[in-house]
TIFI-444494 format. One record per residue (C-alpha): residue in one letter; y, x, z. Coordinates in Angstrom, 2 decimals. Example, Ala and Ser with C-alpha at 12.3 -4.5 7.8 and 13.67 -1.06 7.14 Angstrom:
<pts>
<pt aa="a" Y="-4.50" X="12.30" Z="7.80"/>
<pt aa="s" Y="-1.06" X="13.67" Z="7.14"/>
</pts>
This chain:
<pts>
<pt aa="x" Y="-9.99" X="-29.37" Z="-25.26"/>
<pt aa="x" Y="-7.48" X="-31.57" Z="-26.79"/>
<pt aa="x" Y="-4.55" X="-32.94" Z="-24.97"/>
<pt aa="x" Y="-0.96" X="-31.77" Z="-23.50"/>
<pt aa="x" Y="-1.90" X="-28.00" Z="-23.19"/>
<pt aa="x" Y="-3.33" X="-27.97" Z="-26.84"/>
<pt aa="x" Y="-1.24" X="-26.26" Z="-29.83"/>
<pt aa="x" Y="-0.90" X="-26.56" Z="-33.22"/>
<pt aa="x" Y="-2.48" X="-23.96" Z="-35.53"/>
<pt aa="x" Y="-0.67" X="-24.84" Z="-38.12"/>
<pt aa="x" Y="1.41" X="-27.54" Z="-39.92"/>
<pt aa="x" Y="5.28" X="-28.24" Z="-38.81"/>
<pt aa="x" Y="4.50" X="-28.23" Z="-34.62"/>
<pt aa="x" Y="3.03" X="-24.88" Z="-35.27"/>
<pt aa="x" Y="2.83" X="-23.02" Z="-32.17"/>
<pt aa="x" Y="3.67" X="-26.02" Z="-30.21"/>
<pt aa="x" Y="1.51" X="-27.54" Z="-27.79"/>
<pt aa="x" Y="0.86" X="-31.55" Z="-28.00"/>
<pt aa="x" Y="2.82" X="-32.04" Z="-24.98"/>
<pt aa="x" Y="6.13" X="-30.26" Z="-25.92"/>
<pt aa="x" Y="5.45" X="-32.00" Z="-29.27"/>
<pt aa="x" Y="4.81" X="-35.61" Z="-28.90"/>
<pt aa="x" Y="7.84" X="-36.83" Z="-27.40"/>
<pt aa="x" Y="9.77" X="-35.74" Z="-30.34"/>
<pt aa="x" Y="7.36" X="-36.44" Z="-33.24"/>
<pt aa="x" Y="8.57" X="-38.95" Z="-35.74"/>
<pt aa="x" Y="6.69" X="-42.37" Z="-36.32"/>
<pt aa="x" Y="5.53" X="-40.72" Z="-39.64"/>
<pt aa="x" Y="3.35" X="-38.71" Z="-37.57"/>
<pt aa="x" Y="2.56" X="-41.13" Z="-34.25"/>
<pt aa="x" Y="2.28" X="-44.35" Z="-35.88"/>
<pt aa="x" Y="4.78" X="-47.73" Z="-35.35"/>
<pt aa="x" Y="2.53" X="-49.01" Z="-32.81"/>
<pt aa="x" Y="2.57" X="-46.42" Z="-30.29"/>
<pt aa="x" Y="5.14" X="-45.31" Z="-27.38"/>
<pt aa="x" Y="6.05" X="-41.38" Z="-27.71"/>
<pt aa="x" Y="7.03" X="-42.02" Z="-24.00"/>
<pt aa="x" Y="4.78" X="-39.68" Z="-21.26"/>
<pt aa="x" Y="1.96" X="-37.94" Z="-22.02"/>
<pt aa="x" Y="-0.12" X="-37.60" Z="-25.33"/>
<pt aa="x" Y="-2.76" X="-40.65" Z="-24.97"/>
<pt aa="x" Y="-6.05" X="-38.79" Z="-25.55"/>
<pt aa="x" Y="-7.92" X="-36.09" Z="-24.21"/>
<pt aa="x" Y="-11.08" X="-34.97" Z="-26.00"/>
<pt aa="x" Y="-13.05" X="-32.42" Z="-24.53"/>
<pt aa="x" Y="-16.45" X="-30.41" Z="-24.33"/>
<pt aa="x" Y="-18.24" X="-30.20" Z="-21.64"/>
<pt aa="x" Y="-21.05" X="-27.50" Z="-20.93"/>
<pt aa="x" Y="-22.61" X="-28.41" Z="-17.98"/>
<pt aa="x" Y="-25.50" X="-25.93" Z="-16.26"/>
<pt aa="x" Y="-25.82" X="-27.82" Z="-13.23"/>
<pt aa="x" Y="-25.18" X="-31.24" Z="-12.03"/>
<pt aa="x" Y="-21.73" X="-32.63" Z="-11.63"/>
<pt aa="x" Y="-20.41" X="-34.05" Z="-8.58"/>
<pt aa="x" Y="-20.89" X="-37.63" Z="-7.96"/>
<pt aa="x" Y="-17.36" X="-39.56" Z="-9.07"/>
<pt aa="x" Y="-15.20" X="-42.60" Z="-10.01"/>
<pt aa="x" Y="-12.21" X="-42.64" Z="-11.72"/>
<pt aa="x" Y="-9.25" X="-45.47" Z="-10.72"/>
<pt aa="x" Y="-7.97" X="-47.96" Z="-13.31"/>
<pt aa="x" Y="-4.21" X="-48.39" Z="-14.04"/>
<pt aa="x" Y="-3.41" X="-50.31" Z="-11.92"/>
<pt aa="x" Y="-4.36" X="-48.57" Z="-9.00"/>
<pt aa="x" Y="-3.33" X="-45.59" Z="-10.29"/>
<pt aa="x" Y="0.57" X="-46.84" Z="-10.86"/>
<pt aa="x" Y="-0.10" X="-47.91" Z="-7.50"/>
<pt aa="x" Y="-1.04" X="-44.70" Z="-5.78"/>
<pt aa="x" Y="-0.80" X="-41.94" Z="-7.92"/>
<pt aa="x" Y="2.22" X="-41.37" Z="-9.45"/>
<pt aa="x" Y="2.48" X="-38.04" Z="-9.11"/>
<pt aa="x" Y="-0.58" X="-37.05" Z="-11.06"/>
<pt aa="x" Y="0.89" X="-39.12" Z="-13.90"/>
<pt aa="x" Y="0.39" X="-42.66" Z="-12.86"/>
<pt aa="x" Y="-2.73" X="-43.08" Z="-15.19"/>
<pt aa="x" Y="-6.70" X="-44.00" Z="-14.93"/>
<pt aa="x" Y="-9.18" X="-42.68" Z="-16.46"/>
<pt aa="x" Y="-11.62" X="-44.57" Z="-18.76"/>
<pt aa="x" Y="-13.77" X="-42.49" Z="-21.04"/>
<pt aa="x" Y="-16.67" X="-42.14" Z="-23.02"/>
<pt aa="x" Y="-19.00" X="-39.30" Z="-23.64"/>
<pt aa="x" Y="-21.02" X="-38.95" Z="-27.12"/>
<pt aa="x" Y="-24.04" X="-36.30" Z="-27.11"/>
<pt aa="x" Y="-23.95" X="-33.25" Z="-29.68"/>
<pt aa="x" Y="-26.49" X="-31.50" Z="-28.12"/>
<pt aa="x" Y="-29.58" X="-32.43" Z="-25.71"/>
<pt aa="x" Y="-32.11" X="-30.84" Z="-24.00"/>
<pt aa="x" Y="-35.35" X="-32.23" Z="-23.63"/>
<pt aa="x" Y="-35.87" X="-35.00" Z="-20.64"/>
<pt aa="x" Y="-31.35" X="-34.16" Z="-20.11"/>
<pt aa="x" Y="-30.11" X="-37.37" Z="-18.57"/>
<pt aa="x" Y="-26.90" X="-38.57" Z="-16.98"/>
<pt aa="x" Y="-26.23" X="-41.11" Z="-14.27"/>
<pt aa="x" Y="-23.91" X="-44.02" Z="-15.09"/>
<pt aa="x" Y="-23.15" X="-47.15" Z="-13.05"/>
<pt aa="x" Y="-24.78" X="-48.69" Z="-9.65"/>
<pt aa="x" Y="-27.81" X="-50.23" Z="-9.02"/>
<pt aa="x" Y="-28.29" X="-53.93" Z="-9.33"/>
<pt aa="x" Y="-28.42" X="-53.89" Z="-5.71"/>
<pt aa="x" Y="-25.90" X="-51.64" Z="-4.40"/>
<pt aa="x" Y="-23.41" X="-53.12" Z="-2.06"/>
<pt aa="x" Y="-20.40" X="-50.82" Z="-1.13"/>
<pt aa="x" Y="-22.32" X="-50.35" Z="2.66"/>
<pt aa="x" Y="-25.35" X="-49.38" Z="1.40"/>
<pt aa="x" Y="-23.27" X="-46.48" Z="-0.99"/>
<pt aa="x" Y="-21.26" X="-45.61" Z="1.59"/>
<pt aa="x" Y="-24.20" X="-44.76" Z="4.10"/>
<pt aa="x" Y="-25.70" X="-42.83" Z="0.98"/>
<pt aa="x" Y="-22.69" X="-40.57" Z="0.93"/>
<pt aa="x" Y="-23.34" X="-39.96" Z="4.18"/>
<pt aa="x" Y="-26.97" X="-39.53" Z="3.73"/>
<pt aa="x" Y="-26.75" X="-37.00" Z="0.69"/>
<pt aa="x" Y="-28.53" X="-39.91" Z="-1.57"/>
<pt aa="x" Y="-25.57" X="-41.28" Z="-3.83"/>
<pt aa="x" Y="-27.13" X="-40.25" Z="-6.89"/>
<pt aa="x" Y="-30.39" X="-42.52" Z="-5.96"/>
<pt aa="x" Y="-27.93" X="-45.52" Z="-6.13"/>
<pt aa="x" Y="-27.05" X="-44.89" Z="-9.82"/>
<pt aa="x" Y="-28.69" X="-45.76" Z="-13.08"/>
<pt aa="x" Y="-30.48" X="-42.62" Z="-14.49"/>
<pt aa="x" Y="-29.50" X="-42.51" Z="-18.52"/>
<pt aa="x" Y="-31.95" X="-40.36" Z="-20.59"/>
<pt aa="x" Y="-30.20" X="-39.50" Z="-23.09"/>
<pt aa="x" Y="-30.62" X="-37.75" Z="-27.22"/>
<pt aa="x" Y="-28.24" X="-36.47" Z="-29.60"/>
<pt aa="x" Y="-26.14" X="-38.50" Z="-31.09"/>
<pt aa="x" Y="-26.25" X="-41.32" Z="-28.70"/>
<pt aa="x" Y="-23.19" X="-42.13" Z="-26.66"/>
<pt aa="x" Y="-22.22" X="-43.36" Z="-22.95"/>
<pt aa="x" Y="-19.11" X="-45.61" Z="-22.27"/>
<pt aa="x" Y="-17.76" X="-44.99" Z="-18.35"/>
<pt aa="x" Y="-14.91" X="-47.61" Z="-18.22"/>
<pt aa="x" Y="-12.81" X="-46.69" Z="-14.69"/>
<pt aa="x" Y="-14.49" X="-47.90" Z="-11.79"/>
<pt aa="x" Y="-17.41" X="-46.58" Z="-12.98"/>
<pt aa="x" Y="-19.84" X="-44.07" Z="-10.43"/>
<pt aa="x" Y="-21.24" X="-41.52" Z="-12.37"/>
<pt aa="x" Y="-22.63" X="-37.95" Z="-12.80"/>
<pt aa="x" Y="-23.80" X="-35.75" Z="-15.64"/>
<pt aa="x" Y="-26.89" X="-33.34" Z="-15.34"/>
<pt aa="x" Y="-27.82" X="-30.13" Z="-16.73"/>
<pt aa="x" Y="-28.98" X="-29.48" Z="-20.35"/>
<pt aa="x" Y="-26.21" X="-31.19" Z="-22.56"/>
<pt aa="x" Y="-23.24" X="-30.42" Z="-24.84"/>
<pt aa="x" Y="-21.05" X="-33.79" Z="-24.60"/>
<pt aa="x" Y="-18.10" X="-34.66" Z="-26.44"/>
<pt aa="x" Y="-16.08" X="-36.59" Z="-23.82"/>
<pt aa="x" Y="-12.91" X="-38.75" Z="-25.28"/>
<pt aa="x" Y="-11.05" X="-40.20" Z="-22.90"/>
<pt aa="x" Y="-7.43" X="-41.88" Z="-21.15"/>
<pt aa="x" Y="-4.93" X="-38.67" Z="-21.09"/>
<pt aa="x" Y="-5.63" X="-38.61" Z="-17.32"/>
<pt aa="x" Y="-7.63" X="-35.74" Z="-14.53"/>
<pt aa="x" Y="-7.82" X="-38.33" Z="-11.81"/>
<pt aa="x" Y="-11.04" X="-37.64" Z="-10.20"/>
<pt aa="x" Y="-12.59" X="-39.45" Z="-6.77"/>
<pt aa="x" Y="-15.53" X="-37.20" Z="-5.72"/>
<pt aa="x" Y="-17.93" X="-38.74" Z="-3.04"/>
<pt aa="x" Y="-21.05" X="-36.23" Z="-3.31"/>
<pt aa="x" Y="-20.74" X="-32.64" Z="-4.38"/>
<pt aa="x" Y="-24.38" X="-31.82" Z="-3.78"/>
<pt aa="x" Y="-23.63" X="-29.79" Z="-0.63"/>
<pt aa="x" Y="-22.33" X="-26.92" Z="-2.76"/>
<pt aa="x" Y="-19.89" X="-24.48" Z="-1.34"/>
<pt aa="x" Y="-18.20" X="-21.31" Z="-3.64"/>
<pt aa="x" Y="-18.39" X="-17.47" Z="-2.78"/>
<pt aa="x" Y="-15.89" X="-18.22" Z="0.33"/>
<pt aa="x" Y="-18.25" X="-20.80" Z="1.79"/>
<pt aa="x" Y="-15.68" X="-23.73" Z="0.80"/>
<pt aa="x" Y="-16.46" X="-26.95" Z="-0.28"/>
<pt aa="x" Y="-14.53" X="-29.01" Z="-2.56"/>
<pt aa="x" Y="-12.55" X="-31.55" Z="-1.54"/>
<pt aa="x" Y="-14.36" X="-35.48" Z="-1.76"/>
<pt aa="x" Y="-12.11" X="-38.58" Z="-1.46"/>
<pt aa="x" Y="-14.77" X="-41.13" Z="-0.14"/>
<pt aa="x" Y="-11.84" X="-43.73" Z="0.57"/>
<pt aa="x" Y="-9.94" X="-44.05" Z="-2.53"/>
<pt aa="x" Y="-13.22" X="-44.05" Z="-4.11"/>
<pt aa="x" Y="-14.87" X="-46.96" Z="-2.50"/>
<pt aa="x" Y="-11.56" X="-48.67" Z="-3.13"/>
<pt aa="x" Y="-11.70" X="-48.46" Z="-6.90"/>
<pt aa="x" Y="-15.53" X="-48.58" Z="-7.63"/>
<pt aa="x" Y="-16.99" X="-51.56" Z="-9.20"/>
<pt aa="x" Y="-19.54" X="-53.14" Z="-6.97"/>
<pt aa="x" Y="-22.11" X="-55.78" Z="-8.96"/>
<pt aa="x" Y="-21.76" X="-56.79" Z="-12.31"/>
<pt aa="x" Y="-21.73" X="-52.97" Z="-14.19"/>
<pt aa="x" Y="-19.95" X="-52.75" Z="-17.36"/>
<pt aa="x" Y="-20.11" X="-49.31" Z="-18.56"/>
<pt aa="x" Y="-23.76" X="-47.58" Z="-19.69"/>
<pt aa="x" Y="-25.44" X="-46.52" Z="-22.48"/>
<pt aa="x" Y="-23.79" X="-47.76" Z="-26.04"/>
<pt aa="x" Y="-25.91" X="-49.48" Z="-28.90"/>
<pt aa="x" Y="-23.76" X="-47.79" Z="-31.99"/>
<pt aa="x" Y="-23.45" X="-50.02" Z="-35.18"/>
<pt aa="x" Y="-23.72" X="-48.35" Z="-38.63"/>
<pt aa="x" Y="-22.79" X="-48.91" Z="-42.16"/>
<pt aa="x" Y="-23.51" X="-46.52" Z="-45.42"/>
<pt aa="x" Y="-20.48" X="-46.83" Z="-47.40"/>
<pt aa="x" Y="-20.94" X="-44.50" Z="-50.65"/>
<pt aa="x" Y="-21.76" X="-40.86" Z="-49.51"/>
<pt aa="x" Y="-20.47" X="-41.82" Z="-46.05"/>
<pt aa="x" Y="-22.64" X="-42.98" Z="-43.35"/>
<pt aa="x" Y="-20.03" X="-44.49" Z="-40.22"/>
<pt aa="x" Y="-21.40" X="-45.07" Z="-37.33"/>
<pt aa="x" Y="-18.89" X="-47.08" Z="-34.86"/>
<pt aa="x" Y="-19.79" X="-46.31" Z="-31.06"/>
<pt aa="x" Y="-16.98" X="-48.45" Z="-29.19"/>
<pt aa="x" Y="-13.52" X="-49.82" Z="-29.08"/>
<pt aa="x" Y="-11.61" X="-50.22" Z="-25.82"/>
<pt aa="x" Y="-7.33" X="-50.93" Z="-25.32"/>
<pt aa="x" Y="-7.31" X="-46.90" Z="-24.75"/>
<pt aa="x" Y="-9.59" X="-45.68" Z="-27.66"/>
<pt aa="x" Y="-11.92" X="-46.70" Z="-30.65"/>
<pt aa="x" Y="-14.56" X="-44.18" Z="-31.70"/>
<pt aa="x" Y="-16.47" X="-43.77" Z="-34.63"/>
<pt aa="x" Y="-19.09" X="-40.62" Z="-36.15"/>
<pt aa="x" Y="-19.11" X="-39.79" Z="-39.75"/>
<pt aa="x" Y="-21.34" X="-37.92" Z="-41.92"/>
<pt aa="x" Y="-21.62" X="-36.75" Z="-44.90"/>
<pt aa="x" Y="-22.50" X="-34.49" Z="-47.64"/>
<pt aa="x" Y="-20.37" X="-35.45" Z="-50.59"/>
<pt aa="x" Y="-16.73" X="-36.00" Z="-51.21"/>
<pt aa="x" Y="-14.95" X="-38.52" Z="-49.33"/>
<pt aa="x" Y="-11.69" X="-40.23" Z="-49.53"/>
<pt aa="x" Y="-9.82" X="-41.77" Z="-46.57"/>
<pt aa="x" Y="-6.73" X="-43.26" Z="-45.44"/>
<pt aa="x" Y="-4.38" X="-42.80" Z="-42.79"/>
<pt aa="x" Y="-2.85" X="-45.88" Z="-41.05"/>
<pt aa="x" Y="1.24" X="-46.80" Z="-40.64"/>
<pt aa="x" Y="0.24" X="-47.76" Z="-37.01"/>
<pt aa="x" Y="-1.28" X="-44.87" Z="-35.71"/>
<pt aa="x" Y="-2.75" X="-41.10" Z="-35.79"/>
<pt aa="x" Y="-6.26" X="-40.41" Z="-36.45"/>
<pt aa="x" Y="-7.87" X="-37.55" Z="-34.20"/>
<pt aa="x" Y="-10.49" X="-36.46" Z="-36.34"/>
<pt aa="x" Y="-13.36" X="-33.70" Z="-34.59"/>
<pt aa="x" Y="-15.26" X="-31.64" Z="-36.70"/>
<pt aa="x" Y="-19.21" X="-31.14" Z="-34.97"/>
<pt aa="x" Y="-20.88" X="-29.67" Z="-37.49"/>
<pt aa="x" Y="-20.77" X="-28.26" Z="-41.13"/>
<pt aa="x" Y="-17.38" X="-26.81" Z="-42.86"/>
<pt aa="x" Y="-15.53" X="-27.63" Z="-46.05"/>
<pt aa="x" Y="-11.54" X="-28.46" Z="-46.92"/>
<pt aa="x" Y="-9.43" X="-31.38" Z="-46.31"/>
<pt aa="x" Y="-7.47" X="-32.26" Z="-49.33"/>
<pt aa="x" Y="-4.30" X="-34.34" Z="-49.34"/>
<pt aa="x" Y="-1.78" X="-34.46" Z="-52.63"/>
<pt aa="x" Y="-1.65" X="-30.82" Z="-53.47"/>
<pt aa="x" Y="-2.35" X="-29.59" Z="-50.32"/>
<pt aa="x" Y="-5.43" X="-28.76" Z="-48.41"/>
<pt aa="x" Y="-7.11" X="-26.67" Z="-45.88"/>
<pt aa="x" Y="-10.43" X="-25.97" Z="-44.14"/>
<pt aa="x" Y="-12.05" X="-27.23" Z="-41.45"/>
<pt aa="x" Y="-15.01" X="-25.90" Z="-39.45"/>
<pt aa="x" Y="-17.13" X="-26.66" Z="-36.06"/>
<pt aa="x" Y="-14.74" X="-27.54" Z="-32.53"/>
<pt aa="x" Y="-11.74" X="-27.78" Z="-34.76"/>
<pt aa="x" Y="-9.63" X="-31.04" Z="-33.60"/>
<pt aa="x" Y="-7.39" X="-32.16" Z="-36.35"/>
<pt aa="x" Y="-4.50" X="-34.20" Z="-36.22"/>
<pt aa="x" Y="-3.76" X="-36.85" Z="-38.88"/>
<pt aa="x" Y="-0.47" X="-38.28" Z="-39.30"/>
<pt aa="x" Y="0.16" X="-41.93" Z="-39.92"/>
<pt aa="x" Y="1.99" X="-41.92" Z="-42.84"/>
<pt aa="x" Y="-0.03" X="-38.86" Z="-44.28"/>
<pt aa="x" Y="-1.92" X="-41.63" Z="-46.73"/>
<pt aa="x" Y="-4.66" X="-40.67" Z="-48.58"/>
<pt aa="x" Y="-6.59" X="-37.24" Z="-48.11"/>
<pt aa="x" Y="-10.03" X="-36.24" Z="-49.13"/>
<pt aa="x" Y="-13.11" X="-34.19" Z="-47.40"/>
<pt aa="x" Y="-14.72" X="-32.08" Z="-49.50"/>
<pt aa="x" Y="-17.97" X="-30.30" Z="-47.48"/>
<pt aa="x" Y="-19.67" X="-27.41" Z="-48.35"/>
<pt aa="x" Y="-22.67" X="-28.69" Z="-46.22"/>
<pt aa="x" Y="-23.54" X="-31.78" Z="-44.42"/>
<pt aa="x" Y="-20.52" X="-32.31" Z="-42.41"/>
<pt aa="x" Y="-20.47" X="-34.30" Z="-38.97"/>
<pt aa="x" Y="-17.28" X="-35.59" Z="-36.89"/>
<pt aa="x" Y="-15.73" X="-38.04" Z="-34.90"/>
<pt aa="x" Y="-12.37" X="-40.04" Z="-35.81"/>
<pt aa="x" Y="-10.82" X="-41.38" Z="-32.52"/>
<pt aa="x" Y="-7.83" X="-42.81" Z="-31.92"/>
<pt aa="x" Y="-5.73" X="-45.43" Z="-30.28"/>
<pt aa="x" Y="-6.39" X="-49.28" Z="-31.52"/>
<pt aa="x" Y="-3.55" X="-51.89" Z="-32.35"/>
<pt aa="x" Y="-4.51" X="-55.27" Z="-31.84"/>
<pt aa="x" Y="-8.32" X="-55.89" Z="-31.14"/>
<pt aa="x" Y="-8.10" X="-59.00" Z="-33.00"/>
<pt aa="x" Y="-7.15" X="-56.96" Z="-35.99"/>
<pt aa="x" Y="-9.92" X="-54.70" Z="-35.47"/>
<pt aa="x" Y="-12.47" X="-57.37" Z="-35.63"/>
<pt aa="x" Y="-10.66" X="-58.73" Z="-38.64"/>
<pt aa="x" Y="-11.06" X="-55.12" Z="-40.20"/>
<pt aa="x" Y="-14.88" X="-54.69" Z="-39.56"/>
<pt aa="x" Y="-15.70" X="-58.14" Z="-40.29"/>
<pt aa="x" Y="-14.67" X="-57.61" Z="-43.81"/>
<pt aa="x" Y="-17.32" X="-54.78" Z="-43.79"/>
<pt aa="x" Y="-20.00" X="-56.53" Z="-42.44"/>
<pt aa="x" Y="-20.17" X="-56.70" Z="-38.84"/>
<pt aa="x" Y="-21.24" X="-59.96" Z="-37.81"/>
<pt aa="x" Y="-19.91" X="-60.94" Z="-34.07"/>
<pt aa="x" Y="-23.18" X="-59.66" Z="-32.05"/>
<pt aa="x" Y="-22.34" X="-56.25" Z="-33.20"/>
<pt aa="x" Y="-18.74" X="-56.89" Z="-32.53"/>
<pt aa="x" Y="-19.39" X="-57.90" Z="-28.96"/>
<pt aa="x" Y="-21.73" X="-54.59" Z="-28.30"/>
<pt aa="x" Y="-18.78" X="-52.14" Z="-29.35"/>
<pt aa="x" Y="-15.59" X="-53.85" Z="-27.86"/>
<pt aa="x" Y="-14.86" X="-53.61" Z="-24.09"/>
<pt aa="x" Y="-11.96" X="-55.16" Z="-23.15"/>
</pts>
């Protein structure tokens, strides 16, 4: 996992974690654009899951500065994208067309909640955006790469009936859930990705929200990027191993390393060894930029509107 409790292997932070560090890092390293105020914005995680998980919603903002200020004051919006699937694995994103918030709340009550949400089959290397508000479970059979708001807040409604070694269930929070879930119109689901080959590097952009943009790369040959003055690049190795070069300096990367890339860092290189796969996440200036940016590559304004949520 990579958020507050994270630390640096290496580099100037070393030993650090990302929350002692962030306050204090220079605008070489965060980017102009952000606020080194609070709590690192991103979490990116792994999750392993051998049986369903519980039935949930997570609040937006606003509610949560409203109500939750002592678990940070934050919502939750995330996405998940698949590294791994079993066969027939699905997950369970967003209400049926014809869901009101009675009918969900007698399902609760009937043990039926997951029968009101959309089931998602799902493959590797397709990807699920779960904007806040959002009902939504995960099933058995996957390895997910979940990026996310830097936020835990969790509203539980069904937990399957299950109960630990001491016979204890865990807690649900039926109200505040009700209160934040999106009724009607659904807005989160499963994402149609747009790709471009550029050289040796195929980019595939999965979406772009105020709280994160997301994008996969592979590749088997050198490739150069860029860092950007506004912001840090999180970049998340899946697959394959190699060096990352930058000036004189370098160092190798492998599978479930996270790394870091500072804003002003400039130009660096990846050099694999084999076909490498990541992901390069991180937090988006203006969206109207954005467009601007991937415009000038190609995307034409149906493929815009498929990534963005705003």
């Amino acid at each position: 996992m990579t958020g507050n409790e994270s630390r640096f292997a290496n580099g100037p932070f070393e030993g650090k974690t990302l929350g002692e560090a962030w306050p204090h890092m220079p605008s070489d390293w965060t980017g102009t654009a952000l606020n080194r105020g609070g709590d690192f914005p991103l979490l990116v995680k792994f999750i392993f899951p051998d049986d369903k998980l519980s039935v949930q919603v997570h609040p937006d903002d606003a509610y949560a500065a409203r109500h939750e200020q002592a678990a940070g004051g934050r919502g939750k919006t995330e996405m998940w994208y698949v590294v791994a699937a079993r066969p027939g694995a699905e997950v369970f994103v967003g209400l049926k067309s014809n869901i009101t918030r009675e009918h969900f709340a007698r399902a609760i009550s009937e043990g039926t909640a997951e029968d009101c949400l959309d089931a998602i089959p799902l493959r590797p290397g397709e990807g699920v955006f779960v904007p806040a508000g959002t009902a939504h479970t995960i099933g058995p059979g996957f390895v997910l790469c979940e990026i996310q708001q830097s936020s835990d807040l969790t509203y539980r409604v069904y937990d399957y009936n299950r109960r630990d070694a001491n016979g204890q269930s865990r807690p649900l929070h039926v109200e505040k859930a009700l209160e934040v879930m999106r009724f009607g119109k659904q807005s989160g689901g499963k994402i149609t990705p747009v790709r471009m080959d550029r050289g040796h590097l195929s980019e595939t952009h999965y979406a772009v929200c105020r709280y994160f943009a997301t994008e996969q790369w592979s590749f088997a040959s050198r490739v150069e990027a860029a860092s950007q003055p506004e912001r840090f690049d999180l970049l998340v190795f899946l697959e394959g191993r190699g060096r990352i070069g930058w000036g004189a300096d370098g160092a190798a990367y492998r599978p479930a390393q996270v790394w870091l890339i500072p804003a002003a860092l400039g130009r660096f290189e990846l050099l694999p060894e084999v076909r490498t796969s990541l992901l390069r996440t991180y937090v988006p200036g203006d969206l109207k930029e954005f467009e601007q940016t991937l415009a000038a590559r190609g995307v034409n304004e149906e493929q815009w509107l498929r990534l963005v949520h705003r």
